[in-house]
C-alpha positions as CSV (number, residue, x, y, z in Angstrom):
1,X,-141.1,37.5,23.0
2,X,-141.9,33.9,21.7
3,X,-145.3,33.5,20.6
4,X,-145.1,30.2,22.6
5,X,-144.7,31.9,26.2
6,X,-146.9,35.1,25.6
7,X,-149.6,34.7,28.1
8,X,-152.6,36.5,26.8
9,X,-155.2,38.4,28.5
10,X,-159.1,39.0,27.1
11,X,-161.8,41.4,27.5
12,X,-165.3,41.3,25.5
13,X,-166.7,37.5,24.3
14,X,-169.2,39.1,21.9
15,X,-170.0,38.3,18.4
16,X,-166.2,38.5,17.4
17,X,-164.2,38.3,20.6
18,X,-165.2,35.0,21.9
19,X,-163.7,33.4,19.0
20,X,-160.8,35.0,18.5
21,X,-160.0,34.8,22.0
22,X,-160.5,31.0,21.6
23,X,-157.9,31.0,18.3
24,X,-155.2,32.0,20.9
25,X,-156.3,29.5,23.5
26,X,-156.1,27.2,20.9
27,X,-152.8,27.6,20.0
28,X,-151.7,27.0,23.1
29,X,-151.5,30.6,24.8
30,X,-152.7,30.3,28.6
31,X,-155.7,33.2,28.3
32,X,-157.4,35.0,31.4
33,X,-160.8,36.1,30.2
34,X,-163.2,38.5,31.9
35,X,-166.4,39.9,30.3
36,X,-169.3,42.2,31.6
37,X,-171.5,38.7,31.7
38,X,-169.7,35.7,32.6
39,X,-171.8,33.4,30.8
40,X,-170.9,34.2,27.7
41,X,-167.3,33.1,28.3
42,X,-168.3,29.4,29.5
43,X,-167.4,28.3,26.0
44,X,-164.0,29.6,26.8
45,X,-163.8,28.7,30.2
46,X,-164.4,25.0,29.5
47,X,-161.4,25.2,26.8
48,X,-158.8,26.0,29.6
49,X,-158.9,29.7,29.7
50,X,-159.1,31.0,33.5
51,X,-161.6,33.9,34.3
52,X,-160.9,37.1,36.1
53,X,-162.9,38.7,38.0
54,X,-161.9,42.3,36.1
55,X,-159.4,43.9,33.2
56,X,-157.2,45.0,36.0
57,X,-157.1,40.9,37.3
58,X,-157.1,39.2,33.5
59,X,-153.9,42.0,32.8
60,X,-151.9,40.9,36.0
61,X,-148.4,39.9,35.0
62,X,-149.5,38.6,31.4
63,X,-147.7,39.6,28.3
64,X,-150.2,41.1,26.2
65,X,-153.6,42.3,27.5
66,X,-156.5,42.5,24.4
67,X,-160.1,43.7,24.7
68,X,-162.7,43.7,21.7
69,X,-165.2,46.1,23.5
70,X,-167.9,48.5,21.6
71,X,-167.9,51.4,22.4
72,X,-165.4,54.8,23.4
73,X,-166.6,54.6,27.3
74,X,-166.1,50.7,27.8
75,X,-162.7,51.0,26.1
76,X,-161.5,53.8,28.6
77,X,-162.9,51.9,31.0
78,X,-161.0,48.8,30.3
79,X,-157.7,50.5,29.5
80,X,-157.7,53.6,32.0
81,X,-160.4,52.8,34.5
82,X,-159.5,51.8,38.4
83,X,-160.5,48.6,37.6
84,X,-158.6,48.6,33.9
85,X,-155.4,47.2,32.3
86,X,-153.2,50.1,33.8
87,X,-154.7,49.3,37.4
88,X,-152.5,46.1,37.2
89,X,-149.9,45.6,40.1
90,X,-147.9,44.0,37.6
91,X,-148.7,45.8,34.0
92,X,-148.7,43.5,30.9
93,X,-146.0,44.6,28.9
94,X,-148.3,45.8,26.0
95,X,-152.2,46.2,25.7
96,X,-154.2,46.0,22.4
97,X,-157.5,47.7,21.6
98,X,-158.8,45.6,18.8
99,X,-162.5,47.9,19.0
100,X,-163.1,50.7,16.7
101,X,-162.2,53.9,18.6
102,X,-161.7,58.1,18.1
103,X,-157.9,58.1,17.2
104,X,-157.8,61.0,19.9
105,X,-158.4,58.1,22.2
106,X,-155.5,55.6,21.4
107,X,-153.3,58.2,21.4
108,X,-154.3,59.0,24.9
109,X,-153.7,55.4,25.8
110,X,-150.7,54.8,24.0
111,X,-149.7,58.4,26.5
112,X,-150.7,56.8,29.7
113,X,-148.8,53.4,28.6
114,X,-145.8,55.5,27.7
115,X,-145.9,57.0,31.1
116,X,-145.8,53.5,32.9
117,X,-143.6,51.5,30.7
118,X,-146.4,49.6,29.2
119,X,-146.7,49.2,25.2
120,X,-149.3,50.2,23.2
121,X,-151.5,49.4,19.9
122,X,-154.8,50.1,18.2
123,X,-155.6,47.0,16.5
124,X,-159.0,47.9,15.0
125,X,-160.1,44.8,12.9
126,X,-162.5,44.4,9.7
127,X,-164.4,40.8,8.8
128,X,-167.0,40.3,10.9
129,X,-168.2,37.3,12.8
130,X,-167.2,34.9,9.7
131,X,-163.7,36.4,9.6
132,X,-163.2,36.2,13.4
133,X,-164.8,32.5,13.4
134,X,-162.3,31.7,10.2
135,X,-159.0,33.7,11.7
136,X,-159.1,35.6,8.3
137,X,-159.7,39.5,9.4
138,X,-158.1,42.7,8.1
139,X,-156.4,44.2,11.2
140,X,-155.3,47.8,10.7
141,X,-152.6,48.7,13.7
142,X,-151.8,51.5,15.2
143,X,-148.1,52.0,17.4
144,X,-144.5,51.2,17.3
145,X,-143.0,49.1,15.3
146,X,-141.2,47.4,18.5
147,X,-145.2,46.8,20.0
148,X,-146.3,45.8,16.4
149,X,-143.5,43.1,16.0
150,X,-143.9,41.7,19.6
151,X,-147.8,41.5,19.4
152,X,-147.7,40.2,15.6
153,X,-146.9,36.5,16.0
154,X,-150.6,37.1,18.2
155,X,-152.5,38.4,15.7
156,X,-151.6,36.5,12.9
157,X,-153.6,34.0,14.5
158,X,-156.3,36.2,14.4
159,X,-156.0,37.7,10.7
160,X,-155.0,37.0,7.1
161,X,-154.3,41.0,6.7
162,X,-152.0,42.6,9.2
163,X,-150.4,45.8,8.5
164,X,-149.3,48.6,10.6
165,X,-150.7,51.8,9.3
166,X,-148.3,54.5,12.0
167,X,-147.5,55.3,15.3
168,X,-151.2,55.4,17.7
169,X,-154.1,56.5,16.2
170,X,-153.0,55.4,12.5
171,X,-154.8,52.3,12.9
172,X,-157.7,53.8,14.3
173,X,-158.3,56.2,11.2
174,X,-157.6,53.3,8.8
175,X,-160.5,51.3,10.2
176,X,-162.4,54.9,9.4
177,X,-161.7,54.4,6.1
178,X,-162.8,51.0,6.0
179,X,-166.4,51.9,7.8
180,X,-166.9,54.3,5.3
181,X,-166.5,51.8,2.4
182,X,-168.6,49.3,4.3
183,X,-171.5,51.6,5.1
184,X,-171.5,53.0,1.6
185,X,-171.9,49.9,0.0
186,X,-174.4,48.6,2.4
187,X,-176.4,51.6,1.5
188,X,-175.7,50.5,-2.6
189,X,-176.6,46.9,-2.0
190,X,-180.1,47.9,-0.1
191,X,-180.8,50.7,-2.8
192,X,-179.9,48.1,-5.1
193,X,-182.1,45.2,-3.7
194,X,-185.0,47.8,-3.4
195,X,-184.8,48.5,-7.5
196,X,-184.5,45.1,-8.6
197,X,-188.1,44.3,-6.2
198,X,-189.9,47.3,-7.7
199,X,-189.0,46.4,-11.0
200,X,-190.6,42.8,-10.8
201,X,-186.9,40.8,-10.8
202,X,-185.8,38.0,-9.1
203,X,-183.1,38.9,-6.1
204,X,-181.4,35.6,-6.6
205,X,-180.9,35.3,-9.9
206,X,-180.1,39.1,-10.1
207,X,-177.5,38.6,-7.1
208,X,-176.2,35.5,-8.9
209,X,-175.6,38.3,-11.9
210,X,-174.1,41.0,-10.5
211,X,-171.7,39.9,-7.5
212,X,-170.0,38.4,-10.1
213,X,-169.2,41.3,-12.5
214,X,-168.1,44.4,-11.5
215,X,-170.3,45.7,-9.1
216,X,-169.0,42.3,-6.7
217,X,-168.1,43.3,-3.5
218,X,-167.8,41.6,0.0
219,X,-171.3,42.8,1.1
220,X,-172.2,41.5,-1.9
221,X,-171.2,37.5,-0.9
222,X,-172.0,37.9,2.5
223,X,-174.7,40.0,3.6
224,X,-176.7,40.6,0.5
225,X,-177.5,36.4,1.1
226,X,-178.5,36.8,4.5
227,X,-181.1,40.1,3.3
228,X,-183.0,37.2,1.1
229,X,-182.7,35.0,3.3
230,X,-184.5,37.2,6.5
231,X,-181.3,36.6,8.7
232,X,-181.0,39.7,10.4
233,X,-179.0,38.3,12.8
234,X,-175.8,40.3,13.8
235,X,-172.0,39.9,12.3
236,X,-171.7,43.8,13.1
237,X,-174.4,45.2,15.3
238,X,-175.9,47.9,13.5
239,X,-175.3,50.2,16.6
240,X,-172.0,49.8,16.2
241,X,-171.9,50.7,12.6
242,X,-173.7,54.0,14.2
243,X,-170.9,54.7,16.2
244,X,-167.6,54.1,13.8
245,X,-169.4,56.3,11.1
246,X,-170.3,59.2,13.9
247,X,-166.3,58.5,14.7
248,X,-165.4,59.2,11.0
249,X,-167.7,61.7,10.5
250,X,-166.1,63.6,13.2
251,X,-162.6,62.9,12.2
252,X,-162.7,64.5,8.6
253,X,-165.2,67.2,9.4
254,X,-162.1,68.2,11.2
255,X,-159.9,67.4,9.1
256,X,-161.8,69.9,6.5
257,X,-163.2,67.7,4.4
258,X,-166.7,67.0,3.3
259,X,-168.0,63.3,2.2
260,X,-172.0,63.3,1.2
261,X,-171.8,59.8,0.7
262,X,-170.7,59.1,4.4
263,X,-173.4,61.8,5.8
264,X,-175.8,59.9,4.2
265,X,-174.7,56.6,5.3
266,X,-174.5,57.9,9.1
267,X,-177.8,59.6,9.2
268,X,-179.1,56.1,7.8
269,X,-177.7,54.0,10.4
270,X,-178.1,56.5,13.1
271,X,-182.0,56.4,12.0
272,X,-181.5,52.6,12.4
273,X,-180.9,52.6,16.0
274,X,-183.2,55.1,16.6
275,X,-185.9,52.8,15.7
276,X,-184.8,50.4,18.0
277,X,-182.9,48.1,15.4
278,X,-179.3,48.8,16.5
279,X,-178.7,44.8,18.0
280,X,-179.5,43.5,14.5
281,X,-176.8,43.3,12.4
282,X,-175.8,46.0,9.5
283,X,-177.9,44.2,6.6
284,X,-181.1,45.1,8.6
285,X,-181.0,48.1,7.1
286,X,-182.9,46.9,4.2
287,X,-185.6,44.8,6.7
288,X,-186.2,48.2,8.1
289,X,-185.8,50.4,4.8
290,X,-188.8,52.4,4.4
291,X,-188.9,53.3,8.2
292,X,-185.5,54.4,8.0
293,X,-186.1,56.9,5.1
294,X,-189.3,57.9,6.3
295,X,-187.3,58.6,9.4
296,X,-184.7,60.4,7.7
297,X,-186.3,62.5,5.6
């Protein structure tokens, strides 16, 4: 396919959708957006894109069919629901879900697709809202390599980092991999932020220190700031977090293995939401620290 005639369809204009559904629209793709609440696609809709009235309407006839949806039950929905992709009268000819799913699940898509003709990739993507704003994400894909070359000239435009991982699923357990290093050092930098204010020490000038020695990390540039700064505002809801590292939890509990760090990490943002803080983003886990162990414990 050239990348010039792929017509695109979208589903989910939330923190990270909405603008990287508007990297393709500005590239010149013609995108049909649809979204549980209209109005958050006006931005989108005033660009050029077209709206649709459902998954099943944005997916009718296009070329590749993308939704960057939450949760395990809205992603069925949108893929295998009576109103989903699949419902199409004309199916797009591949369908990407660029959420963070069970692998059991894309696999189960990619099965359905297979059964109708239709291709098939897990696209699950790390960066958050600054690497979906700056087209610079990690995405970790999951399916053929005939999908994966068709689909790529797409999202390059929506990553720096794109690298198939396997056939379905194997993109899917590679973004498990990534929430566990993300939570894990979310948990560091809180624990970390906590010592340096019990001990009488400047966050700033011990931030300014350490993010640029060994112990630097991504959370380190970009959350850590927002923490001092009181911006709890979301690049990754915090319920969402929840979710992936219940998702990874499950996956190597079967898979026989058994990661403290991550149980930790999951029973802390699990407490999180349970307090009623899972629409902040991930760094309000040190906003709400004390509740959350207190919860824990």
């Amino acid at each position: 396919m050239s990348e010039q005639m792929q017509r695109v369809a979208w589903v989910g204009t939330g923190v990270m959708g909405s603008s990287m559904a508007g990297h393709l629209l500005a590239a010149g793709h013609p995108v049909r957006i649809h979204t549980r609440t209209r109005a958050r696609a006006e931005g989108l809709l005033k660009a050029g894109a077209q709206w649709a009235a459902s998954p099943a309407e944005a997916a009718e006839g296009c070329d590749v069919a993308f939704a960057m949806v939450g949760f395990p039950q809205e992603v069925e929905e949108v893929f295998l629901g009576p109103c989903g992709f699949l419902a199409a009268g004309a199916k797009p000819r591949v369908v990407v879900d660029m959420g963070t799913s069970p692998p059991g699940l894309s696999r189960r898509i990619a099965q359905a697709c297979a059964a109708l003709g239709v291709g098939a990739l897990d696209a699950p993507v790390s960066g958050g809202d600054v690497g979906a704003r700056n087209a610079a994400l990690s995405i970790m894909v999951g399916g053929s390599e005939s999908d994966f070359a068709a689909v790529k000239p797409l999202l390059d435009r929506l990553g720096k980092t794109v690298v198939l991982q396997g056939s379905a699923g194997a993109g899917q357990l590679c973004k498990m991999v990534n929430q566990i290093l993300v939570a894990n050092s979310m948990v560091g930098a809180c624990e970390a932020m906590v010592a340096a204010k019990a001990a009488g020490l400047d966050a700033e000038r011990v931030l300014q220190s350490v993010s640029g020695g060994a112990a630097g990390s991504w959370t380190l540039q970009n959350l850590v700031p927002r923490m001092l700064k009181g911006d709890w505002n979301p690049g990754f809801f915090a319920s969402h977090l929840a979710k992936d590292l219940r998702i990874a939890r499950e996956q190597t509990r079967a898979d026989g293995e058994d990661l403290p760090g991550l149980e930790l990490s999951e029973r802390l943002f699990q407490g999180l939401e349970a307090l009623g803080h899972g629409r902040l983003g991930t760094q309000a886990l040190l906003k709400a620290w004390d509740e959350v162990i207190a919860h824990v414990r």
